[in-house]
N, CA, C and O atoms as CSV, one atom per row, in Angstrom:
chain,resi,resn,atom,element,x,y,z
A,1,UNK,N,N,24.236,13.081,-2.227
A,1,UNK,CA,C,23.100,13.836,-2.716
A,1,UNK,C,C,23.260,15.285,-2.282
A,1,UNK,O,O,23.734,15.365,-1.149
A,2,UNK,N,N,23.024,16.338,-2.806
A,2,UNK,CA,C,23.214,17.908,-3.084
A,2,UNK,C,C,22.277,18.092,-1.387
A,2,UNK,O,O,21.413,17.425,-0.818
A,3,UNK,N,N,22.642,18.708,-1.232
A,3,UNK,CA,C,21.715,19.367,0.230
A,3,UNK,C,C,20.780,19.893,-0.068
A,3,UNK,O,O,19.783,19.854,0.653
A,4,UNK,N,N,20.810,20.552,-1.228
A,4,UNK,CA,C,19.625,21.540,-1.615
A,4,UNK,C,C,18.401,20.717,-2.097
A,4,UNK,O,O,17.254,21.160,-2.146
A,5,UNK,N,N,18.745,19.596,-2.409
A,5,UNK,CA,C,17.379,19.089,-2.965
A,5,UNK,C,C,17.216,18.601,-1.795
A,5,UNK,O,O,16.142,19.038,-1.382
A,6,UNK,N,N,17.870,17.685,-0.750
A,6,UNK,CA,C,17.360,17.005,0.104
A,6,UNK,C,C,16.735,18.211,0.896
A,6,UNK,O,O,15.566,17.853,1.041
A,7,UNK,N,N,16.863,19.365,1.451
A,7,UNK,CA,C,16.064,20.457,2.393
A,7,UNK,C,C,15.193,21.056,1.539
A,7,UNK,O,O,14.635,22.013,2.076
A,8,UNK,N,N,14.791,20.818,0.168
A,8,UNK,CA,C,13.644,21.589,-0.826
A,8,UNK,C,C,12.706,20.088,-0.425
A,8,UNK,O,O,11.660,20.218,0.211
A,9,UNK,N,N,13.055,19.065,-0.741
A,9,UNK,CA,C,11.880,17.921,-0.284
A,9,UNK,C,C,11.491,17.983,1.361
A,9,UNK,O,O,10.324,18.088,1.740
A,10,UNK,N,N,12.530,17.909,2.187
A,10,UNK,CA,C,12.386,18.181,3.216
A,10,UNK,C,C,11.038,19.101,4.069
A,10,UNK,O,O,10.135,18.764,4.834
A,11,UNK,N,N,11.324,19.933,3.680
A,11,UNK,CA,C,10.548,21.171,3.341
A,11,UNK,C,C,9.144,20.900,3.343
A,11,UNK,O,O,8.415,20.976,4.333
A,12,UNK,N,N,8.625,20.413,1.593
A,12,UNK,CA,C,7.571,20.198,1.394
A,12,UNK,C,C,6.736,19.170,1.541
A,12,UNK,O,O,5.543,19.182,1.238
A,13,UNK,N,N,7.581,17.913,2.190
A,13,UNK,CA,C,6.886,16.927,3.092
A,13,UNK,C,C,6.816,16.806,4.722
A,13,UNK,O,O,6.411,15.996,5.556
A,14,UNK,N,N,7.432,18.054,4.686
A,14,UNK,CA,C,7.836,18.392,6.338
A,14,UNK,C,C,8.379,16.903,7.140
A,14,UNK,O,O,7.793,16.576,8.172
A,15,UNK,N,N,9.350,16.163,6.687
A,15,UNK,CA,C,9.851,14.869,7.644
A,15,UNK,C,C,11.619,14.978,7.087
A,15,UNK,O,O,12.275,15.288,6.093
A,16,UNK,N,N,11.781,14.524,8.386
A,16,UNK,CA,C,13.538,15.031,8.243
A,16,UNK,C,C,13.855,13.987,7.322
A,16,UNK,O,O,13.240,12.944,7.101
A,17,UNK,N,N,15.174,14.538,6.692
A,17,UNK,CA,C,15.890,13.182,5.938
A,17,UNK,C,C,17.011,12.707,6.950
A,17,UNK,O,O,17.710,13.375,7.712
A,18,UNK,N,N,16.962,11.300,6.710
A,18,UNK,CA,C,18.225,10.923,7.321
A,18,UNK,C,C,19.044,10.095,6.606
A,18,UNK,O,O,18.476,9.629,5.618
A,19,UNK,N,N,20.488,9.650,6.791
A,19,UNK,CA,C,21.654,9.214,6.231
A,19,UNK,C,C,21.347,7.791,5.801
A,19,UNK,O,O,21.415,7.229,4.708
A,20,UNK,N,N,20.895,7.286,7.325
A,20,UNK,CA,C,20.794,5.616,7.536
A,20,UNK,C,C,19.252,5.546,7.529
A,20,UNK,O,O,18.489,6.179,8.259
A,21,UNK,N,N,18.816,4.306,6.187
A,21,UNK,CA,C,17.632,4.205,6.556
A,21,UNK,C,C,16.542,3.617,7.729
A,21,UNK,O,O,15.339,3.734,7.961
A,22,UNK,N,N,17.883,2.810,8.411
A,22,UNK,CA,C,17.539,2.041,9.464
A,22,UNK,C,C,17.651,2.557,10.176
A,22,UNK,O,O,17.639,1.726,11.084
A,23,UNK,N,N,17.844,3.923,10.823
A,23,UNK,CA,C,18.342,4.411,11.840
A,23,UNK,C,C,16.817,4.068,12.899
A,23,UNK,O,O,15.726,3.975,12.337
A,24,UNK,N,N,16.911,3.939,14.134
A,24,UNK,CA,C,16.213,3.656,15.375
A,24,UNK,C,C,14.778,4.928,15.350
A,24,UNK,O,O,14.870,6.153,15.266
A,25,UNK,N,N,13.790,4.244,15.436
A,25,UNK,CA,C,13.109,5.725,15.276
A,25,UNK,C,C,11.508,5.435,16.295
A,25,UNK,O,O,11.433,4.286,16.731
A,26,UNK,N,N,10.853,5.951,16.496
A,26,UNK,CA,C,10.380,5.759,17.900
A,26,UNK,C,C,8.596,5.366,17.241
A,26,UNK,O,O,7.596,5.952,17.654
A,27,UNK,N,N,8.586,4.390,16.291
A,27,UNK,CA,C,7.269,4.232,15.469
A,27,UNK,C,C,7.910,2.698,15.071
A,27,UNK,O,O,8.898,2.354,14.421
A,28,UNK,N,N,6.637,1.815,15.932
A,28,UNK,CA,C,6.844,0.382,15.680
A,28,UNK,C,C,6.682,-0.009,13.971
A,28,UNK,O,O,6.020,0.630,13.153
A,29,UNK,N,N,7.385,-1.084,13.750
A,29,UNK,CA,C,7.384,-0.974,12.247
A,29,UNK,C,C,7.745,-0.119,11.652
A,29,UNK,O,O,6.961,0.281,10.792
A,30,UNK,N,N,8.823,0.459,11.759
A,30,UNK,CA,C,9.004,1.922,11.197
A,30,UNK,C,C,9.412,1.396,9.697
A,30,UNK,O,O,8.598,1.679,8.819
A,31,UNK,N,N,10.411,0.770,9.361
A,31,UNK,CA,C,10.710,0.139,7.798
A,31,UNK,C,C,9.401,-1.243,7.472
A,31,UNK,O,O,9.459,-2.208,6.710
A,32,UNK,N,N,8.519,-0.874,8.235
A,32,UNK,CA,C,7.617,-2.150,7.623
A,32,UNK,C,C,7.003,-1.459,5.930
A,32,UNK,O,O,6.674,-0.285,5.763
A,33,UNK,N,N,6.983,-2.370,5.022
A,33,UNK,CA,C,6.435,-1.866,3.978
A,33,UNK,C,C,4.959,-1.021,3.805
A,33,UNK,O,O,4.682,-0.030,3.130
A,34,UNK,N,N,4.016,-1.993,4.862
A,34,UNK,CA,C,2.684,-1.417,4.785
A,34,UNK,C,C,2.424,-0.599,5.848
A,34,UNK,O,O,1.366,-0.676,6.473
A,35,UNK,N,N,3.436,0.305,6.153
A,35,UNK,CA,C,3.022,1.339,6.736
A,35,UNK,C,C,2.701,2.688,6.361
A,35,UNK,O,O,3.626,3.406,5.982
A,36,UNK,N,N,1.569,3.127,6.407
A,36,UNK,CA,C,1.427,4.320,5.891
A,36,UNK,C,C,2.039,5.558,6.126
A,36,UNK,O,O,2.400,5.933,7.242
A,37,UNK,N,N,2.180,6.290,4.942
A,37,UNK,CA,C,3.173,7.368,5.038
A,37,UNK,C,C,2.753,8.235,5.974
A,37,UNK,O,O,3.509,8.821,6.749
A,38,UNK,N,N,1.804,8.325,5.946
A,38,UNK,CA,C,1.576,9.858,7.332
A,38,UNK,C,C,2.258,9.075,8.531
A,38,UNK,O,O,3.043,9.778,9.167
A,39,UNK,N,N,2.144,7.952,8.911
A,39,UNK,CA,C,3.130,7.573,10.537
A,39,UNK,C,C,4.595,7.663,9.987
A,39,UNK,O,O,5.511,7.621,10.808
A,40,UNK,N,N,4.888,7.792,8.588
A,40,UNK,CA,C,6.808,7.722,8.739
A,40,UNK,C,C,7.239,9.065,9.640
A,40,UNK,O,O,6.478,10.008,9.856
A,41,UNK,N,N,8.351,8.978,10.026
A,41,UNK,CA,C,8.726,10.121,10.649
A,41,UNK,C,C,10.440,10.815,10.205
A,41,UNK,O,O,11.135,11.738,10.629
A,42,UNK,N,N,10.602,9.489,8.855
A,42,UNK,CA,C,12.061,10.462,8.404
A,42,UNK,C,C,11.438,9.740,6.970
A,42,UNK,O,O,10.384,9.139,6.760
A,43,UNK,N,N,12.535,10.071,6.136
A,43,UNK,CA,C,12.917,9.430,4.719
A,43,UNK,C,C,14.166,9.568,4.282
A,43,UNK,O,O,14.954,10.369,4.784
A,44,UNK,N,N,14.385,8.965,3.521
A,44,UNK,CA,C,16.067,8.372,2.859
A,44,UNK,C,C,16.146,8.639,1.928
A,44,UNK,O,O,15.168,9.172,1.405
A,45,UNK,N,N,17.494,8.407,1.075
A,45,UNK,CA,C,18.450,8.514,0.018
A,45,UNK,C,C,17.258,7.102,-0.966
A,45,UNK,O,O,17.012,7.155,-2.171
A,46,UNK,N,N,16.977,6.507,-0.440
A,46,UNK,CA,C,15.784,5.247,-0.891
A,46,UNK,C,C,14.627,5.506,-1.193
A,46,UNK,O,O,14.019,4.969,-2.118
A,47,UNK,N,N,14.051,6.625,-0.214
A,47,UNK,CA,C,12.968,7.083,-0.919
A,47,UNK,C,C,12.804,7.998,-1.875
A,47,UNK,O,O,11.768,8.394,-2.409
A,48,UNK,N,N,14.331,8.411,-2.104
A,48,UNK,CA,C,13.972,9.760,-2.812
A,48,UNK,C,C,14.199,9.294,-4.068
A,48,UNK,O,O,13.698,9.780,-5.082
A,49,UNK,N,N,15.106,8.158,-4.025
A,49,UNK,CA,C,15.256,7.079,-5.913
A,49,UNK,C,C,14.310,6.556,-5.641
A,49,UNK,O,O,13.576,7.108,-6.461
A,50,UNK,N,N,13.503,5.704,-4.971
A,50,UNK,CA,C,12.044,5.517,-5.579
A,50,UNK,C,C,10.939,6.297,-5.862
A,50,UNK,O,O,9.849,5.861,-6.233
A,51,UNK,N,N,11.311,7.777,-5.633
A,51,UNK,CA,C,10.455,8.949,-6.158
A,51,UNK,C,C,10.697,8.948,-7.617
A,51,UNK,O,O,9.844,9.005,-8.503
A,52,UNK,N,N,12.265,8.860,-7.767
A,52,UNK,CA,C,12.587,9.345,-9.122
A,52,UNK,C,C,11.927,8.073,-10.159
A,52,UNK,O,O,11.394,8.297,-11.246
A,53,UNK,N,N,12.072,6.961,-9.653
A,53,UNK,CA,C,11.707,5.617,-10.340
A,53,UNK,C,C,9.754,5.830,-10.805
A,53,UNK,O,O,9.107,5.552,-11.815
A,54,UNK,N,N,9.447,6.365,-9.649
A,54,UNK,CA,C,7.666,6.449,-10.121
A,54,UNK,C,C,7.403,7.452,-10.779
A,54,UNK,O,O,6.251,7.602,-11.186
A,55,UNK,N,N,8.448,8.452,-11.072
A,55,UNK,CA,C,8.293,9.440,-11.810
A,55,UNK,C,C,8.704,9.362,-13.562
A,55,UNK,O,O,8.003,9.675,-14.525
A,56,UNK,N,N,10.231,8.773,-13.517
A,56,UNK,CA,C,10.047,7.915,-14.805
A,56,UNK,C,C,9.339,7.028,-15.186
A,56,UNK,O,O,9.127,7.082,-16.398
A,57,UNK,N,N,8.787,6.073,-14.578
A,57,UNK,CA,C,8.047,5.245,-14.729
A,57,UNK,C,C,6.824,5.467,-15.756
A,57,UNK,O,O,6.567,4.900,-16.818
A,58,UNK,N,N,5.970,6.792,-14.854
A,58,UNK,CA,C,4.895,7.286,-16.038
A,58,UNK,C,C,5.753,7.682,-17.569
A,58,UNK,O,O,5.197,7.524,-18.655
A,59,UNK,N,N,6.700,8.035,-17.482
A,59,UNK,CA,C,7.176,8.557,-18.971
A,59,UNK,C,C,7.917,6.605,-19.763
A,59,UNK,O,O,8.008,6.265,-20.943
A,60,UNK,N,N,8.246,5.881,-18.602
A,60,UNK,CA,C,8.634,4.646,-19.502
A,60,UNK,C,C,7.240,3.667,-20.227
A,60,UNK,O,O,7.237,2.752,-21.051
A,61,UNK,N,N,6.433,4.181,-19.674
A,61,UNK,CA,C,5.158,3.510,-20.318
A,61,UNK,C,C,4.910,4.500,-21.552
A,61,UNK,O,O,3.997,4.236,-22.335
A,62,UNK,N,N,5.447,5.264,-21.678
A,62,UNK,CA,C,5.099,6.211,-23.086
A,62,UNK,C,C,6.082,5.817,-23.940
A,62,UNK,O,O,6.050,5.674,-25.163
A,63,UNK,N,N,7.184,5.616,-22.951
A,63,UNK,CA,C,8.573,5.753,-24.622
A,63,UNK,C,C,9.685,5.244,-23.664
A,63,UNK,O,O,10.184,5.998,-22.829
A,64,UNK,N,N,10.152,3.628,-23.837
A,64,UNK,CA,C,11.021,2.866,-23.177
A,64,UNK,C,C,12.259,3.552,-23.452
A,64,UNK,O,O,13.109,3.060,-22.710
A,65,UNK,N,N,12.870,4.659,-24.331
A,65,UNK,CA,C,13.850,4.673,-25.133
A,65,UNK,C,C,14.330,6.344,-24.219
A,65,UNK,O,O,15.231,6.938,-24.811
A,66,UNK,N,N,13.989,6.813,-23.364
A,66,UNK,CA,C,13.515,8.109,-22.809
A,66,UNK,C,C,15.072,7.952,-21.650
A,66,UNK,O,O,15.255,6.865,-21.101
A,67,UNK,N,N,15.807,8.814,-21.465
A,67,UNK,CA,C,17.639,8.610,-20.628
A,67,UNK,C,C,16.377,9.123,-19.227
A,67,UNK,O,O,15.378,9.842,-19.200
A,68,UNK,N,N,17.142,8.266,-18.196
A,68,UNK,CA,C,16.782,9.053,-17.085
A,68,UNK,C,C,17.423,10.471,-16.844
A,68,UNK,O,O,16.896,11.473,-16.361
A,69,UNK,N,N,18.295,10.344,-17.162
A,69,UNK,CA,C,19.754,11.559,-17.106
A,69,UNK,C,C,19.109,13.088,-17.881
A,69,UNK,O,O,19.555,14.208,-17.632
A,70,UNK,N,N,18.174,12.844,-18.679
A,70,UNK,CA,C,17.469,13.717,-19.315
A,70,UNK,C,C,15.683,14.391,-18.973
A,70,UNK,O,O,14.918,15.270,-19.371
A,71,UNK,N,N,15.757,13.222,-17.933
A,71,UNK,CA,C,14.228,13.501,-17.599
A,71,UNK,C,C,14.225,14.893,-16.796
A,71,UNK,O,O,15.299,15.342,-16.397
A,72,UNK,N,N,13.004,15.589,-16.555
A,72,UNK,CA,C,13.142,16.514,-15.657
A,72,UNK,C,C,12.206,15.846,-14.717
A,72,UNK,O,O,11.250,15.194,-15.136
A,73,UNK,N,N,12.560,16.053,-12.985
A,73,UNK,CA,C,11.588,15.570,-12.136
A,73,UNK,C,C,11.600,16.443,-11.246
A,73,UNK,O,O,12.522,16.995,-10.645
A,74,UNK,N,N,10.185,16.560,-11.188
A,74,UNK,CA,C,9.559,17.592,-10.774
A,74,UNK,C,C,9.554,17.775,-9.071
A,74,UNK,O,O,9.063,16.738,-8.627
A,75,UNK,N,N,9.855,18.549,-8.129
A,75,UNK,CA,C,9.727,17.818,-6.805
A,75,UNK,C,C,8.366,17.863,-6.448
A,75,UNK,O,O,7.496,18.498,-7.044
A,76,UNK,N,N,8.204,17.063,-5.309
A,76,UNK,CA,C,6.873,16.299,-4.780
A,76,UNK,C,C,5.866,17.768,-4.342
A,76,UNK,O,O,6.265,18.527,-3.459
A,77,UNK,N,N,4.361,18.056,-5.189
A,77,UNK,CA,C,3.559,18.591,-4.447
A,77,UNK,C,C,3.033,18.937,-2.922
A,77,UNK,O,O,2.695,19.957,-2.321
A,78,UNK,N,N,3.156,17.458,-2.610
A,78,UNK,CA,C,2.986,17.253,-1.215
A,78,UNK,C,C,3.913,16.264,-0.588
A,78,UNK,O,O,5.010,15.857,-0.972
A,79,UNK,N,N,2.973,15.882,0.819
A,79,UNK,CA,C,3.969,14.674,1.304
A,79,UNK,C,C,3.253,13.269,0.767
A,79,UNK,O,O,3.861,12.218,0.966
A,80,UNK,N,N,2.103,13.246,0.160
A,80,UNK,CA,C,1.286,12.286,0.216
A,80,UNK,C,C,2.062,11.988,-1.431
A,80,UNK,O,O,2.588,10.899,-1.657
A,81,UNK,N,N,2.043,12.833,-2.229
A,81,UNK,CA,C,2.294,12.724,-3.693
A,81,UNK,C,C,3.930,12.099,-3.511
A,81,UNK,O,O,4.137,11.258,-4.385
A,82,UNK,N,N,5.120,12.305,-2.603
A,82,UNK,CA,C,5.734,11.886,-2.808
A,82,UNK,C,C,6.074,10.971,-2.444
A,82,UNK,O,O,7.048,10.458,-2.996
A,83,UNK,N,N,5.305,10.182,-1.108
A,83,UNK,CA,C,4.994,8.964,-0.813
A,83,UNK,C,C,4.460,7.914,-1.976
A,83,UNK,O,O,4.947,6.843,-2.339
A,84,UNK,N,N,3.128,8.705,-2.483
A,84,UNK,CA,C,2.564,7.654,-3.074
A,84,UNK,C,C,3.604,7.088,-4.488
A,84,UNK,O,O,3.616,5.903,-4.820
A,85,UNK,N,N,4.784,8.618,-5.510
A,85,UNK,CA,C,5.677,8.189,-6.314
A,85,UNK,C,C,6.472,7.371,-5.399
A,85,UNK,O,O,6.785,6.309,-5.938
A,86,UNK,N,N,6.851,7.476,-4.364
A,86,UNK,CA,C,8.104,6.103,-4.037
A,86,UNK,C,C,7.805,5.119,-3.702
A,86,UNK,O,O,8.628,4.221,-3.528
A,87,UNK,N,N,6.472,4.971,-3.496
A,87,UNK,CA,C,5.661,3.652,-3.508
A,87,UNK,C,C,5.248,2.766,-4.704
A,87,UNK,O,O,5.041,1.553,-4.723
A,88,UNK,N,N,5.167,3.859,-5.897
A,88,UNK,CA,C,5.201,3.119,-7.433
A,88,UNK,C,C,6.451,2.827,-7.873
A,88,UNK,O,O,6.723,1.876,-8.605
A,89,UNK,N,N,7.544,3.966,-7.259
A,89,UNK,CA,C,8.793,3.728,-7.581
A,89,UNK,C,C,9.439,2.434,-7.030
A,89,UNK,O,O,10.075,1.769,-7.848
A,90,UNK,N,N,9.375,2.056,-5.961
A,90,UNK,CA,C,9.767,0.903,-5.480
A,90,UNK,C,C,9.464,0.019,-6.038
A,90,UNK,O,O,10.364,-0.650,-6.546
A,91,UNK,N,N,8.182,-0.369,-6.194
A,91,UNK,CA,C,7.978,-1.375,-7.356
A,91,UNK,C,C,8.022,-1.694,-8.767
A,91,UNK,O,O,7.815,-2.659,-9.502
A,92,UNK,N,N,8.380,-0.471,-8.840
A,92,UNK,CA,C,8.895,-0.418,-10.624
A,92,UNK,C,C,10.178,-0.749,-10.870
A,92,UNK,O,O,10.613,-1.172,-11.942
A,93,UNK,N,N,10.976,-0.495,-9.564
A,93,UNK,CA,C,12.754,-0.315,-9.841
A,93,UNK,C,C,12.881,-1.614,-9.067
A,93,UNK,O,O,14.051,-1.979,-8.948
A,94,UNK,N,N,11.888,-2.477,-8.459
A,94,UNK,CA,C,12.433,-3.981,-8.574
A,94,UNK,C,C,12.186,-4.675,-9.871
A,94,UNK,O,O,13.158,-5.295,-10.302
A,95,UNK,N,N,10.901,-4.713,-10.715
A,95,UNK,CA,C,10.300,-5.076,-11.833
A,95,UNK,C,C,11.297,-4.778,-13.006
A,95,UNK,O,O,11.498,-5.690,-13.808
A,96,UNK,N,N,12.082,-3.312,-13.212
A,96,UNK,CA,C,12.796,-2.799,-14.352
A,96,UNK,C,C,13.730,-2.313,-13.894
A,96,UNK,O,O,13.872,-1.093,-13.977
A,97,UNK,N,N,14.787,-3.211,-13.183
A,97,UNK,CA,C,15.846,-1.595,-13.000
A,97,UNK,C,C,16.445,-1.282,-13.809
A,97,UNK,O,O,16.617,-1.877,-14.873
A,98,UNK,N,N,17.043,0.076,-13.348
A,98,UNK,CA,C,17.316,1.175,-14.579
A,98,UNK,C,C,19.135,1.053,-14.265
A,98,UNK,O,O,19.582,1.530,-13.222
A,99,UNK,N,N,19.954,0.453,-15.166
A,99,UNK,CA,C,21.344,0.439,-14.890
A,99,UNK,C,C,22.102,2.080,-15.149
A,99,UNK,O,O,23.210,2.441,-14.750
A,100,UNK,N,N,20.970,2.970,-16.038
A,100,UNK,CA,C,21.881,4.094,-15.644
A,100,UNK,C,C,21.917,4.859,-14.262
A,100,UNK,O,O,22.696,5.705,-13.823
A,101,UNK,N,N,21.116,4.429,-13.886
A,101,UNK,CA,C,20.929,5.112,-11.899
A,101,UNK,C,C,21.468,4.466,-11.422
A,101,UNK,O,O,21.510,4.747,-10.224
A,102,UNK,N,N,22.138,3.405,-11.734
A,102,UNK,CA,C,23.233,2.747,-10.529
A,102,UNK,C,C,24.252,3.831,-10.537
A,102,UNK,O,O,24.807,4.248,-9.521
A,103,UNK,N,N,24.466,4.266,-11.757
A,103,UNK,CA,C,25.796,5.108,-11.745
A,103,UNK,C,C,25.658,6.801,-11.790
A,103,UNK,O,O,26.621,7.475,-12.156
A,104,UNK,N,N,24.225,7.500,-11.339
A,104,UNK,CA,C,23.650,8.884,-11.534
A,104,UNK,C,C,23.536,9.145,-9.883
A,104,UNK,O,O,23.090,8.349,-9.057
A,105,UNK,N,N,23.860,9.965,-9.733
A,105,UNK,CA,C,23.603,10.687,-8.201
A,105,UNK,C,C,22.165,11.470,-8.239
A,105,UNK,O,O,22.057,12.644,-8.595
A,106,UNK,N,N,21.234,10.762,-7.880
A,106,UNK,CA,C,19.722,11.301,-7.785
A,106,UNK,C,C,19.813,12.869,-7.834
A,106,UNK,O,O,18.864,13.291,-8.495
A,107,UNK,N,N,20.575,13.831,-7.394
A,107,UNK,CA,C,20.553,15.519,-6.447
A,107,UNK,C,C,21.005,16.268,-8.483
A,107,UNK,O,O,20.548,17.212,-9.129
A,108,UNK,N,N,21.896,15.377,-8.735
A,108,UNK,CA,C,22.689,15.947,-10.374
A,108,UNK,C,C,21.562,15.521,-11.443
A,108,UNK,O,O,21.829,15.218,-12.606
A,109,UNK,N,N,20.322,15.537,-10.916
A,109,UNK,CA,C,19.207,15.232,-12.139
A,109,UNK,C,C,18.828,16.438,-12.127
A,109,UNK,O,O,18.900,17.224,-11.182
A,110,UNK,N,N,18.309,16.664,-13.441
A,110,UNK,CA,C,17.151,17.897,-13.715
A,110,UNK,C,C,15.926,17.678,-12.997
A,110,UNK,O,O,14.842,17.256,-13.398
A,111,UNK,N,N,16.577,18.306,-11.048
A,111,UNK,CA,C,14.709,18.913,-10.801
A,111,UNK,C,C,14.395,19.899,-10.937
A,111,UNK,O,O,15.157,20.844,-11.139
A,112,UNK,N,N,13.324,19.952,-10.875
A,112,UNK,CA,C,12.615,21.596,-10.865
A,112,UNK,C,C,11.726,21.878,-10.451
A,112,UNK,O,O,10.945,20.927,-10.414
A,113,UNK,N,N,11.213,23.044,-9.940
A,113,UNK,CA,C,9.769,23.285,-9.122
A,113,UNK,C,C,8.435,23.018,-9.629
A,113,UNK,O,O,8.262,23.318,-10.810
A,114,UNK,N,N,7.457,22.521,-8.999
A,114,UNK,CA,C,6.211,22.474,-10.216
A,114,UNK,C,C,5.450,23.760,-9.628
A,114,UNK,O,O,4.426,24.173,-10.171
């Protein structure tokens, strides 16, 4: 993933990214699902494709036929907005996955500032 997008999200959710999502981190339950985003204290290469997943998502309920490769995604307003997309995203990209993102590097998508 491009550096530049990972330190532009970085940034505007203020929580470091890290490599390994498992990495050791000092917040019990830290990979528990129902933990709320204000206690995370990093995010991953995982959260940032389940950003992209809740973000297509609203456009696959309009028009199934729509390339991810073409979407533009917008980066996260806040930290809460991009929590709450990788929280729809996660469950959308178990429900539908998308076989062209197996093979798309999340950073080589059209983002852009909102």
């Amino acid at each position: 993933m491009k550096v530049e997008v990972l330190k532009t999200i970085e940034k505007i959710i203020e929580t470091p990214f890290v490599e390994d999502e498992f990495e050791v981190g000092s917040v019990c339950f830290a990979n528990d699902e129902d933990l709320r985003a204000d206690f995370k204290l990093q995010f991953s290469t995982y959260d940032v494709v389940n950003y992209v997943y809740g973000i297509y998502q609203l456009l696959w309920e309009e028009n199934e036929k729509i390339e991810i490769s073409l979407l533009k995604i917008p980066y996260p307003i806040s930290a809460s907005s991009f929590w709450q997309y990788s929280s729809i995203g996660k469950k959308f990209r178990q429900e539908h996955p998308i076989q062209e993102m197996e093979f798309i590097v999340v950073s080589e998508l059209n983002w852009e500032s909102v």
